[in-house]
mmCIF file of the N, C-alpha and C atoms, coordinates in Angstrom:
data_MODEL
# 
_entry.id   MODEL 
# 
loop_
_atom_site.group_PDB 
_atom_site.id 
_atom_site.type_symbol 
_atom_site.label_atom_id 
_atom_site.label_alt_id 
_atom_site.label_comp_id 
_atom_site.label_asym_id 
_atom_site.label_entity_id 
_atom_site.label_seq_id 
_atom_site.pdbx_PDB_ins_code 
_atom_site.Cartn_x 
_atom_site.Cartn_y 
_atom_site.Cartn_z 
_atom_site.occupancy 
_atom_site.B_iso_or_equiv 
_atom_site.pdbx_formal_charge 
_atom_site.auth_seq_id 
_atom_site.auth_comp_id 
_atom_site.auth_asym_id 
_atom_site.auth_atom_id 
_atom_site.pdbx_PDB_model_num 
ATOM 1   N N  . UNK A 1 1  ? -83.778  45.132 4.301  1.00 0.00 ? 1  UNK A N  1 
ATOM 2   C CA . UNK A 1 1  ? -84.405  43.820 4.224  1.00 0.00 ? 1  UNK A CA 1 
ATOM 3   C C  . UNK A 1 1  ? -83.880  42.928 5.347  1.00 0.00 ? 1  UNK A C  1 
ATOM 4   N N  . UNK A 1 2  ? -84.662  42.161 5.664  1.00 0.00 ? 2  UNK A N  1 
ATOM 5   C CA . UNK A 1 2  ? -84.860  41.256 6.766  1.00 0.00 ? 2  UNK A CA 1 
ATOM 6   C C  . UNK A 1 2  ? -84.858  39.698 6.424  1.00 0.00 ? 2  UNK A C  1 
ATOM 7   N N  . UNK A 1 3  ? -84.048  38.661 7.349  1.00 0.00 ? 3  UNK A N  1 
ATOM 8   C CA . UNK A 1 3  ? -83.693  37.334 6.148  1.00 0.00 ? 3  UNK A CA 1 
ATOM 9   C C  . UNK A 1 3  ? -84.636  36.927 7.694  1.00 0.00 ? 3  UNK A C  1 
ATOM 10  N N  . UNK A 1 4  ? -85.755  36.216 7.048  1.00 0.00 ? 4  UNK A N  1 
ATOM 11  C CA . UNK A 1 4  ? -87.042  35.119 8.061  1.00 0.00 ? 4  UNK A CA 1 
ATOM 12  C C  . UNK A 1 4  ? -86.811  33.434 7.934  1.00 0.00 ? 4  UNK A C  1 
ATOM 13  N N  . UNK A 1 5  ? -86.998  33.073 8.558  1.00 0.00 ? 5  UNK A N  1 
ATOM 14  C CA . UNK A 1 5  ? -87.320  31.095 8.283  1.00 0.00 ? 5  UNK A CA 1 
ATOM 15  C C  . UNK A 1 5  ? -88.787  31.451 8.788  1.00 0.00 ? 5  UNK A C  1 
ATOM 16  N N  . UNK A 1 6  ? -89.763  31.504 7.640  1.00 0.00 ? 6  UNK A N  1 
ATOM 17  C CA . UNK A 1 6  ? -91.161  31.603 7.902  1.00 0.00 ? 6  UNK A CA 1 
ATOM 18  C C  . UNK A 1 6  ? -91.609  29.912 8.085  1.00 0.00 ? 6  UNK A C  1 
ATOM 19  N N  . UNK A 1 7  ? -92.964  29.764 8.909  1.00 0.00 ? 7  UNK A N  1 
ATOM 20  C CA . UNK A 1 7  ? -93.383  28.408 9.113  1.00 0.00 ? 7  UNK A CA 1 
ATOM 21  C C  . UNK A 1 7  ? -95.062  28.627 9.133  1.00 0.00 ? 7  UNK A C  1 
ATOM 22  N N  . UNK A 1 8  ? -95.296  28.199 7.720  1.00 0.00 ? 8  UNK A N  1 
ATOM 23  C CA . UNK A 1 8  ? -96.434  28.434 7.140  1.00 0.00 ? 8  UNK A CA 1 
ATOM 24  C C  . UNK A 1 8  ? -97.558  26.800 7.644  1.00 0.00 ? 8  UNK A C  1 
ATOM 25  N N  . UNK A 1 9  ? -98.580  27.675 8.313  1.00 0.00 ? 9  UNK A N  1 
ATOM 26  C CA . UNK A 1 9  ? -99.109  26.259 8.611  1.00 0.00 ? 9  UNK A CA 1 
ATOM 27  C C  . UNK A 1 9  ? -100.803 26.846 7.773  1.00 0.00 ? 9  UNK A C  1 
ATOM 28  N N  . UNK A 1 10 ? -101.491 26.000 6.633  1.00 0.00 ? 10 UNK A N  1 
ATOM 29  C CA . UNK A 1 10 ? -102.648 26.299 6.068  1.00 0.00 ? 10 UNK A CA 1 
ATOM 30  C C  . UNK A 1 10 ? -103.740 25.337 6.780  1.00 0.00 ? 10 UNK A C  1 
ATOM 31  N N  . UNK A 1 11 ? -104.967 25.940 6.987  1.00 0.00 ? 11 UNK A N  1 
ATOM 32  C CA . UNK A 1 11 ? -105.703 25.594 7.859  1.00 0.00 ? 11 UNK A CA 1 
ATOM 33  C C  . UNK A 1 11 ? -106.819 25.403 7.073  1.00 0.00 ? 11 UNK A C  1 
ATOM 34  N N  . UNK A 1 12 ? -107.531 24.175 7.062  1.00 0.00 ? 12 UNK A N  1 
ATOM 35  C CA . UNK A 1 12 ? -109.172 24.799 6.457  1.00 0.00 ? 12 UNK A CA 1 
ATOM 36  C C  . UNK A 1 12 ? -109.863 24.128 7.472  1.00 0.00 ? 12 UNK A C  1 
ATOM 37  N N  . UNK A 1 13 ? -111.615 24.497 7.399  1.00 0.00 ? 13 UNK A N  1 
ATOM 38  C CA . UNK A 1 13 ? -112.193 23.763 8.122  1.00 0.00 ? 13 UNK A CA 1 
ATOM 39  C C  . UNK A 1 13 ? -112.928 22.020 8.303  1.00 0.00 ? 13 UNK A C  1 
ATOM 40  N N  . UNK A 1 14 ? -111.982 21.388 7.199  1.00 0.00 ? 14 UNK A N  1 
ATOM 41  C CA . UNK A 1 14 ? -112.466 20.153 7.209  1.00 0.00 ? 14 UNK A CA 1 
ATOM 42  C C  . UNK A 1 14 ? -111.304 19.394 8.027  1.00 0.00 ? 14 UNK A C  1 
ATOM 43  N N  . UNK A 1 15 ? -110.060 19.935 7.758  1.00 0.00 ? 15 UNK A N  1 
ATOM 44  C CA . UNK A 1 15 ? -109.328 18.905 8.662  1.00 0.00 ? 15 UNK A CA 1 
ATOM 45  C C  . UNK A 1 15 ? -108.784 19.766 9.982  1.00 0.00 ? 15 UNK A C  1 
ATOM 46  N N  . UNK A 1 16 ? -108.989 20.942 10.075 1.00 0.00 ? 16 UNK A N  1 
ATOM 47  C CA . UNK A 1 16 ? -108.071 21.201 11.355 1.00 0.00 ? 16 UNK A CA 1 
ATOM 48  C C  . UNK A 1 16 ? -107.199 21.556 11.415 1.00 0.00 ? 16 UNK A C  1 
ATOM 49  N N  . UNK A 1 17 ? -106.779 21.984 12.173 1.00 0.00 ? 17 UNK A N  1 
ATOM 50  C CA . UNK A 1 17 ? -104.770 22.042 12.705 1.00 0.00 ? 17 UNK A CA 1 
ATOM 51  C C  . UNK A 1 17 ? -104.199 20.661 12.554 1.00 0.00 ? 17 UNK A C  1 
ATOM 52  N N  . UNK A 1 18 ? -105.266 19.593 12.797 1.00 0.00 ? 18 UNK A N  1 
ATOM 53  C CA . UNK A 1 18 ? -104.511 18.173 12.820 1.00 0.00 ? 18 UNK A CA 1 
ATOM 54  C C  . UNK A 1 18 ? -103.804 17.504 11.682 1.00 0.00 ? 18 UNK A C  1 
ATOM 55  N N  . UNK A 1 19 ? -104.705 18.137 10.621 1.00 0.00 ? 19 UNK A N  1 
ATOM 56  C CA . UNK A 1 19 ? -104.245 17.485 8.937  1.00 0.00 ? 19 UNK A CA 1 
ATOM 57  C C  . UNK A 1 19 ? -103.979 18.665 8.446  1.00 0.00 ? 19 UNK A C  1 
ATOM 58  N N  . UNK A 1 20 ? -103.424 20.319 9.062  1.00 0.00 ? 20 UNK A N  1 
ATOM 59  C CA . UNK A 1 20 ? -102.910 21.108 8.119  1.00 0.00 ? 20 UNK A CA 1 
ATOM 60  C C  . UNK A 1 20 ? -101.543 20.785 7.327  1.00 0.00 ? 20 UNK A C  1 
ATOM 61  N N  . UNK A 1 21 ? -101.187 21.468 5.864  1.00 0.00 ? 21 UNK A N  1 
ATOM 62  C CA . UNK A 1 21 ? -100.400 21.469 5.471  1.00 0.00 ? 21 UNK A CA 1 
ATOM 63  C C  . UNK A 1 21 ? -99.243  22.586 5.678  1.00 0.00 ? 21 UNK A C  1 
ATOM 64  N N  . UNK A 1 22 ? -97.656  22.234 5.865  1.00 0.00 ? 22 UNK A N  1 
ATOM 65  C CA . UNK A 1 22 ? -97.372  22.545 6.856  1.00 0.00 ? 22 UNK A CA 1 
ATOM 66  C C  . UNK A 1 22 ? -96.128  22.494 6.013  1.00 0.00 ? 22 UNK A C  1 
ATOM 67  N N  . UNK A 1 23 ? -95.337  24.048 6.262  1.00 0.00 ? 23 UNK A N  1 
ATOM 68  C CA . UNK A 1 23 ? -94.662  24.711 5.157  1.00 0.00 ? 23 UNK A CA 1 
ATOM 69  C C  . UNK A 1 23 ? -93.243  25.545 5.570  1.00 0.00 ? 23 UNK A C  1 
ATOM 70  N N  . UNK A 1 24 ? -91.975  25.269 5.612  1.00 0.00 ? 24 UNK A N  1 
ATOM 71  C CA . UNK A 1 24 ? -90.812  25.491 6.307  1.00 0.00 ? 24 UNK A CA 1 
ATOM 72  C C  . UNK A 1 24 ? -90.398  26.742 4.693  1.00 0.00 ? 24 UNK A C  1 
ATOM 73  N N  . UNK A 1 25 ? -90.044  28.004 4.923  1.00 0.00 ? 25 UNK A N  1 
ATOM 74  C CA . UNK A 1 25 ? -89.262  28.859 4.410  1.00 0.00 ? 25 UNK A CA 1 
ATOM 75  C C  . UNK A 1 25 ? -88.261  29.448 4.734  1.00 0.00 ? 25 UNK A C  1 
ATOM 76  N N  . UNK A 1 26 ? -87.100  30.069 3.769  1.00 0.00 ? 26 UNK A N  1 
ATOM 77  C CA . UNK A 1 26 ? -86.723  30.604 4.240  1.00 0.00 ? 26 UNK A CA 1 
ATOM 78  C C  . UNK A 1 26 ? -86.995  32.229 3.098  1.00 0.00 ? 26 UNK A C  1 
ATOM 79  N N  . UNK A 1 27 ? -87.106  33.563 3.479  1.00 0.00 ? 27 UNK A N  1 
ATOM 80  C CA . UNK A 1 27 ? -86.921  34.204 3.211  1.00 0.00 ? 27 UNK A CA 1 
ATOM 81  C C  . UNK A 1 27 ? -86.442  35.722 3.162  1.00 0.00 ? 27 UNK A C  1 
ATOM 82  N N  . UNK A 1 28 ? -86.626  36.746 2.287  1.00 0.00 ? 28 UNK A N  1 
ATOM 83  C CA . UNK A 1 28 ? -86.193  38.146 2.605  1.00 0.00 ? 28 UNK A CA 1 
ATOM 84  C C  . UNK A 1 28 ? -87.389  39.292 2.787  1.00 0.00 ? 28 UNK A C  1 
ATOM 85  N N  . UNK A 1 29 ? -87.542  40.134 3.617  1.00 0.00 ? 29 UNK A N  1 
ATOM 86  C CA . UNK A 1 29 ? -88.792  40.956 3.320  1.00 0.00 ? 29 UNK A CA 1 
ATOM 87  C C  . UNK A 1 29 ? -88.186  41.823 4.137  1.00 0.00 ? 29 UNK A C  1 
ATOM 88  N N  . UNK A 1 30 ? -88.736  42.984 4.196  1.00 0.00 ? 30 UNK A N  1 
ATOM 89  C CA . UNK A 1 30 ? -88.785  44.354 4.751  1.00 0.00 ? 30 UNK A CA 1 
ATOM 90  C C  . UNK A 1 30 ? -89.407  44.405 6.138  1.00 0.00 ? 30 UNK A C  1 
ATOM 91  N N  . UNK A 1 31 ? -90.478  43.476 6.366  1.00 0.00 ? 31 UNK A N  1 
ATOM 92  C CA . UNK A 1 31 ? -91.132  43.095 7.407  1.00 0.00 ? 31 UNK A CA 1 
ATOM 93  C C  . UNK A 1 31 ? -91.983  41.828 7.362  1.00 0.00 ? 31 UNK A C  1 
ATOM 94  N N  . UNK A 1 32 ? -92.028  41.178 7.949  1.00 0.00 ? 32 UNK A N  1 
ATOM 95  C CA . UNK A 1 32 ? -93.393  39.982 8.418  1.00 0.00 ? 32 UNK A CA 1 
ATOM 96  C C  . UNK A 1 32 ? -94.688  40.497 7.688  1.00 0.00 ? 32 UNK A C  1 
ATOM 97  N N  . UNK A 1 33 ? -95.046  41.724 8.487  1.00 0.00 ? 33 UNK A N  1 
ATOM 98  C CA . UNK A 1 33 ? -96.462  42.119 7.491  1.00 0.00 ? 33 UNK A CA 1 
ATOM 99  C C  . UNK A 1 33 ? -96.231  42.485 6.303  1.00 0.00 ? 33 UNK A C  1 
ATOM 100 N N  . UNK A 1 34 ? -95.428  43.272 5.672  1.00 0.00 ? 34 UNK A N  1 
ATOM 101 C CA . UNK A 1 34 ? -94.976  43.402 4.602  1.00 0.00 ? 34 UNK A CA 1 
ATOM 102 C C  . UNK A 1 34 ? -95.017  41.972 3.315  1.00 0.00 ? 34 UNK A C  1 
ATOM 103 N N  . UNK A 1 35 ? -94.702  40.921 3.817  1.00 0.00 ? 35 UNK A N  1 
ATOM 104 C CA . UNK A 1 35 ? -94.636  39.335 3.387  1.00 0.00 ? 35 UNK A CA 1 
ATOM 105 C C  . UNK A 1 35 ? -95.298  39.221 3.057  1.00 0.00 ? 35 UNK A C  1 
ATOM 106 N N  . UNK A 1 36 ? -96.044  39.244 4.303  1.00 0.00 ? 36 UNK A N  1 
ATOM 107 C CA . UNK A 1 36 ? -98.171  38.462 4.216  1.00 0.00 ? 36 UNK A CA 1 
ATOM 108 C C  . UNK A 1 36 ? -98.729  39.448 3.313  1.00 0.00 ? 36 UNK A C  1 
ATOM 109 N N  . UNK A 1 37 ? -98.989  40.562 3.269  1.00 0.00 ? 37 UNK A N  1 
ATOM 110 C CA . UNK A 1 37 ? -99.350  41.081 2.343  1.00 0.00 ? 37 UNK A CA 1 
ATOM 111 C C  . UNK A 1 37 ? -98.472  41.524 0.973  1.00 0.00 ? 37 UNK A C  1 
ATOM 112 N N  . UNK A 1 38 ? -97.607  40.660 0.399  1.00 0.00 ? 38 UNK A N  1 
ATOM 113 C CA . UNK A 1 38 ? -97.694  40.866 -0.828 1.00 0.00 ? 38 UNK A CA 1 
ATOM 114 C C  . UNK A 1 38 ? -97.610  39.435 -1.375 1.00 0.00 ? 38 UNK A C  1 
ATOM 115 N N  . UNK A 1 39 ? -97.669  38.170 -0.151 1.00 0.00 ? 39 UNK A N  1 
ATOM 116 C CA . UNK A 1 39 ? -97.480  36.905 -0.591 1.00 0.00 ? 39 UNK A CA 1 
ATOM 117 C C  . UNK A 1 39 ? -99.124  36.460 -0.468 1.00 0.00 ? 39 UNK A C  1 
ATOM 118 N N  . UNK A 1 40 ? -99.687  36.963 0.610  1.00 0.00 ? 40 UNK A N  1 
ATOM 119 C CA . UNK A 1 40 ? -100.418 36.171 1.409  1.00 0.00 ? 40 UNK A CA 1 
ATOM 120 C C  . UNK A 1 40 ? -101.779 36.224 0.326  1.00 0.00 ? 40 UNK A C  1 
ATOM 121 N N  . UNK A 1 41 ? -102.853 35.220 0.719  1.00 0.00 ? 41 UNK A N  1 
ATOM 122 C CA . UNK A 1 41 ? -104.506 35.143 -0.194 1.00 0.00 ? 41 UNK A CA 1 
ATOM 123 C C  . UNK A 1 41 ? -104.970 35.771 0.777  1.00 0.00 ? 41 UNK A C  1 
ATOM 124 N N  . UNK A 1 42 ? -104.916 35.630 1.858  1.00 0.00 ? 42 UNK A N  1 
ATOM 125 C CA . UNK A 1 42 ? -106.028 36.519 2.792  1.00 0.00 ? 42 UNK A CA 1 
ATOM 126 C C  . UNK A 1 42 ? -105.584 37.756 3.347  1.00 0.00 ? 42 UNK A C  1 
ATOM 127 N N  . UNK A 1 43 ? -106.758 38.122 3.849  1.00 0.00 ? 43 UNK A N  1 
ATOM 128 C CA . UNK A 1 43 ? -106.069 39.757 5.003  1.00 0.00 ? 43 UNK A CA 1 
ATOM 129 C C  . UNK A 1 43 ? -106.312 38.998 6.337  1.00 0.00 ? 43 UNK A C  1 
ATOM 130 N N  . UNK A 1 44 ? -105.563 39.954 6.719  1.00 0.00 ? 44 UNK A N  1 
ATOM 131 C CA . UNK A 1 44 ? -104.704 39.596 8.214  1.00 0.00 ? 44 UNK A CA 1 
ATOM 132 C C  . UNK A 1 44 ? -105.749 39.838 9.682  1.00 0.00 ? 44 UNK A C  1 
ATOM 133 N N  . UNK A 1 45 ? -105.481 38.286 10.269 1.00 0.00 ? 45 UNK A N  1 
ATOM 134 C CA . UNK A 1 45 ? -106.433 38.785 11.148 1.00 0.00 ? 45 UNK A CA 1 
ATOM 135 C C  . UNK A 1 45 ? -106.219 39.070 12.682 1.00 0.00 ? 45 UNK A C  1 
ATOM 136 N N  . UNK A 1 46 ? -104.711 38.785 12.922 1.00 0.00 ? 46 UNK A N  1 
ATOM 137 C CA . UNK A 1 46 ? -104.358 38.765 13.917 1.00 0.00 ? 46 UNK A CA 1 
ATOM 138 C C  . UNK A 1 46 ? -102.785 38.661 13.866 1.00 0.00 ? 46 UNK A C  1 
ATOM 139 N N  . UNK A 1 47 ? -102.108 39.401 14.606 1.00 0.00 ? 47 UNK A N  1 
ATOM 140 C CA . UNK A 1 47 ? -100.688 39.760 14.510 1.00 0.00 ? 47 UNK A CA 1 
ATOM 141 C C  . UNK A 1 47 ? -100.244 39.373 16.282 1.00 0.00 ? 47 UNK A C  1 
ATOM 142 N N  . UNK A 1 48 ? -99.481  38.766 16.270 1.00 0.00 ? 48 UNK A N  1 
ATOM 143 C CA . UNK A 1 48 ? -99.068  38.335 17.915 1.00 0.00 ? 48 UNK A CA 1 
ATOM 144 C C  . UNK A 1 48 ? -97.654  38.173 17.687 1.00 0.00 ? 48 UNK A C  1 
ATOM 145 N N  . UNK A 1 49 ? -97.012  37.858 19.331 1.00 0.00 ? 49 UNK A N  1 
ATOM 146 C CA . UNK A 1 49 ? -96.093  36.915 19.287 1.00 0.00 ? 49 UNK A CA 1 
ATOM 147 C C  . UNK A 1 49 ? -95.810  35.708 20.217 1.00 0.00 ? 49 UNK A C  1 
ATOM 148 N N  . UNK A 1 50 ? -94.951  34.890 20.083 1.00 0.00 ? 50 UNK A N  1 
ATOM 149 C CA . UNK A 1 50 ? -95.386  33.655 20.773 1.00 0.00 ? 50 UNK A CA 1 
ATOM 150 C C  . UNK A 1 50 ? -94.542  33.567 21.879 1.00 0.00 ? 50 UNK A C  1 
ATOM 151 N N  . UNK A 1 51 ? -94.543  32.616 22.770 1.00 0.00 ? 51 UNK A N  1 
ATOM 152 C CA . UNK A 1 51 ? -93.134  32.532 23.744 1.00 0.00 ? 51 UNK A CA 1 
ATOM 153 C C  . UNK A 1 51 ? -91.727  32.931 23.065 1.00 0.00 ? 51 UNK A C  1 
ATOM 154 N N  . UNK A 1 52 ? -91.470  32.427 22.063 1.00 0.00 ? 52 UNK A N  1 
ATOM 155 C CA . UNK A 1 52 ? -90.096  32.516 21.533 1.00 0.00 ? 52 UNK A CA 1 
ATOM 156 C C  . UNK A 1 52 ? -89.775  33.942 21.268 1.00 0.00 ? 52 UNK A C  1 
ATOM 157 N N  . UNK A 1 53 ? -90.716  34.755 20.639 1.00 0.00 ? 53 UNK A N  1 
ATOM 158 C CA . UNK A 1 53 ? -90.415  36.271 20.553 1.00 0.00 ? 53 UNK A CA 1 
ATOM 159 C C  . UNK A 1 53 ? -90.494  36.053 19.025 1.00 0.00 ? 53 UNK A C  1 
ATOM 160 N N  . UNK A 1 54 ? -91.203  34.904 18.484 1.00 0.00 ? 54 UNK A N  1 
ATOM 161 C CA . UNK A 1 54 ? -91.257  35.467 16.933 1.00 0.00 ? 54 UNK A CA 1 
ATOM 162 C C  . UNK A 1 54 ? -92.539  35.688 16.886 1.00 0.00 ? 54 UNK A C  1 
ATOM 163 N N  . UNK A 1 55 ? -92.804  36.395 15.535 1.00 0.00 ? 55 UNK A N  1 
ATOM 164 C CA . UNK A 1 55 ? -93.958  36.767 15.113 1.00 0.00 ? 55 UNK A CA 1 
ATOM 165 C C  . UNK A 1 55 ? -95.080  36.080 14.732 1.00 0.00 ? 55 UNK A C  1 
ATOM 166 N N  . UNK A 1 56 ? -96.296  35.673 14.956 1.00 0.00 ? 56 UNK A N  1 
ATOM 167 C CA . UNK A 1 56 ? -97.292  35.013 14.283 1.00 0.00 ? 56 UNK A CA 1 
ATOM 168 C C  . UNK A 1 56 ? -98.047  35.843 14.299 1.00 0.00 ? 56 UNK A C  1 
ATOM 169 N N  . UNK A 1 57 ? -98.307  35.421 12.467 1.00 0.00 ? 57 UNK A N  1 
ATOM 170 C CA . UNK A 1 57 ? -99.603  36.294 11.818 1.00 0.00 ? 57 UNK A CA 1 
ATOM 171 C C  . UNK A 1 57 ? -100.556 35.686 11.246 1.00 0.00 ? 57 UNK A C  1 
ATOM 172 N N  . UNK A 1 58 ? -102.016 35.715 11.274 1.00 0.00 ? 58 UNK A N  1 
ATOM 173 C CA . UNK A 1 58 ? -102.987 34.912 11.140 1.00 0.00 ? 58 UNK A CA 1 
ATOM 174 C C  . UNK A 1 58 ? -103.766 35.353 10.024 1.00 0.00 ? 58 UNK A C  1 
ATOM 175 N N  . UNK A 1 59 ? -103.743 34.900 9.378  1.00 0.00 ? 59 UNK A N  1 
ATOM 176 C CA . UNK A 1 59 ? -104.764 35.352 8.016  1.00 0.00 ? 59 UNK A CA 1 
ATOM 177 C C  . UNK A 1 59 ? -105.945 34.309 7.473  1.00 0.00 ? 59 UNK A C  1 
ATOM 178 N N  . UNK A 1 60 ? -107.252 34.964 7.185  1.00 0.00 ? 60 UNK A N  1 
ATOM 179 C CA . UNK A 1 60 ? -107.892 33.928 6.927  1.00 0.00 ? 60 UNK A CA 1 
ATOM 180 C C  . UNK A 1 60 ? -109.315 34.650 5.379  1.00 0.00 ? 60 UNK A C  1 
ATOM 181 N N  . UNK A 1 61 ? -110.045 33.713 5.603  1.00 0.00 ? 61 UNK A N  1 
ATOM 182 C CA . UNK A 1 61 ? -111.617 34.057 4.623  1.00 0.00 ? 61 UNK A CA 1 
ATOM 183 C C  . UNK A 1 61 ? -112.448 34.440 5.495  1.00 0.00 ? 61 UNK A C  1 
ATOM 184 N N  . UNK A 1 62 ? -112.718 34.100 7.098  1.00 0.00 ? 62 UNK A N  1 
ATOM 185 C CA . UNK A 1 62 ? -113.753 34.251 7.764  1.00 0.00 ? 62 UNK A CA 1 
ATOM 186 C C  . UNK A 1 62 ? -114.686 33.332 7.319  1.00 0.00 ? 62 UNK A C  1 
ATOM 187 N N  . UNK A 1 63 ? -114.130 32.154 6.961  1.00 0.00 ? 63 UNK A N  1 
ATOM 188 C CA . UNK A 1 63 ? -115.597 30.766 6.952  1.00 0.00 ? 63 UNK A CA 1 
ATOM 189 C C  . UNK A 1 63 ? -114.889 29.981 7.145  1.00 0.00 ? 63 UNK A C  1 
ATOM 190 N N  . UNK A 1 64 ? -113.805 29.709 7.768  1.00 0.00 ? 64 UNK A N  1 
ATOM 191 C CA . UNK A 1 64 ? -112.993 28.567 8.234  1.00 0.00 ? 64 UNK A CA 1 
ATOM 192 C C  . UNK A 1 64 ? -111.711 28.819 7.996  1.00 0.00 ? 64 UNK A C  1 
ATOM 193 N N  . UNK A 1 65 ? -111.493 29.133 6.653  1.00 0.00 ? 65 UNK A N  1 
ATOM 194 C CA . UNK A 1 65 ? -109.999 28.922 6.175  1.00 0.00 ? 65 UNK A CA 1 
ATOM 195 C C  . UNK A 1 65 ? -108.934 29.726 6.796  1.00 0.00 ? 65 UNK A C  1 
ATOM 196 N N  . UNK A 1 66 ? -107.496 29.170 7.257  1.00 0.00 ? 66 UNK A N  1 
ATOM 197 C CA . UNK A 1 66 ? -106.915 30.453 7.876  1.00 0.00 ? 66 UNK A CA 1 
ATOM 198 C C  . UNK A 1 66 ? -105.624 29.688 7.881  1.00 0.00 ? 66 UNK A C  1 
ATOM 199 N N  . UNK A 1 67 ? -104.511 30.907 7.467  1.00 0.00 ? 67 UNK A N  1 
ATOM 200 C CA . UNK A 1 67 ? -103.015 30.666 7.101  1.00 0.00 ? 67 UNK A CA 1 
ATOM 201 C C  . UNK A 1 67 ? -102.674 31.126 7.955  1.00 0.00 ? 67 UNK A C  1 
ATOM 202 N N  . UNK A 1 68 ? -101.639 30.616 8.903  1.00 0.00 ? 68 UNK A N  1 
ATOM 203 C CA . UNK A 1 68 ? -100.748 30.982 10.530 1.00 0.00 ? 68 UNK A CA 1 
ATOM 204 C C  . UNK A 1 68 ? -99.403  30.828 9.713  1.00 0.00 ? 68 UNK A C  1 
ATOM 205 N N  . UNK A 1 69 ? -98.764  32.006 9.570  1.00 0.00 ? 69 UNK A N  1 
ATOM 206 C CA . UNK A 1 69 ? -96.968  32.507 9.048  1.00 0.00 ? 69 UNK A CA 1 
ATOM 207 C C  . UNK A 1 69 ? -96.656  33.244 10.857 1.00 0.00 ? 69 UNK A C  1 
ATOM 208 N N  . UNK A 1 70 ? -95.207  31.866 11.160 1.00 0.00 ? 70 UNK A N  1 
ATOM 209 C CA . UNK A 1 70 ? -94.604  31.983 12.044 1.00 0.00 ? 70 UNK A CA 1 
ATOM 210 C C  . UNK A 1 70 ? -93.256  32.699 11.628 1.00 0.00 ? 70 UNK A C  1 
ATOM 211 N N  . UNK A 1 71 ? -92.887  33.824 11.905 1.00 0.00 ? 71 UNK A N  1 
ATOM 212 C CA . UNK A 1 71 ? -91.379  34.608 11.363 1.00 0.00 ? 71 UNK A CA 1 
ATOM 213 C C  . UNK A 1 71 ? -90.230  34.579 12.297 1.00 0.00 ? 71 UNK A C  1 
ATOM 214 N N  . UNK A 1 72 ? -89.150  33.596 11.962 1.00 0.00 ? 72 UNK A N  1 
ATOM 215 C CA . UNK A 1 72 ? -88.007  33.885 13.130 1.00 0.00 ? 72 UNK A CA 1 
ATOM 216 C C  . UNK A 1 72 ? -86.910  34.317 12.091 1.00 0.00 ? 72 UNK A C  1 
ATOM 217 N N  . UNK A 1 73 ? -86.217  35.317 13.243 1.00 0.00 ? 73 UNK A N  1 
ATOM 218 C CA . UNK A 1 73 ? -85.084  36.079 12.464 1.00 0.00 ? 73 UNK A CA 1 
ATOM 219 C C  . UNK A 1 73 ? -84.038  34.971 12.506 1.00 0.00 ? 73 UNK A C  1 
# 
């Protein structure tokens, strides 16, 4: 197991990135994807990483809605 400070940002399509709600963790998992899929509502739509070298994973409905989990070790 793996200890994350995940940074959960929830997205829908009425307010944006501008008015998402916006979510500091800390936790344990086996992996990042591992997380999202046993925490996450959606399936995953995109797996990257950012300048910093942590993980962002994008999950959504495909009609707007979409959860961005940022993972730093």
């Amino acid at each position: 197991m793996h200890e994350y400070e995940i940074f959960i940002e929830e997205i829908n399509p009425c307010g944006g990135e501008k008015h998402s709600k916006k979510t500091l963790i800390e936790a344990e998992a086996a992996s990042p994807e591992a997380y999202v899929k046993e925490n996450g509502r959606y399936p995953v739509l995109e797996t990257t990483r950012n300048e910093n070298g942590d993980i962002v994973i994008v999950t959504g409905d495909n009609k707007g809605s979409f959860v961005r989990y940022t993972f730093t070790e």
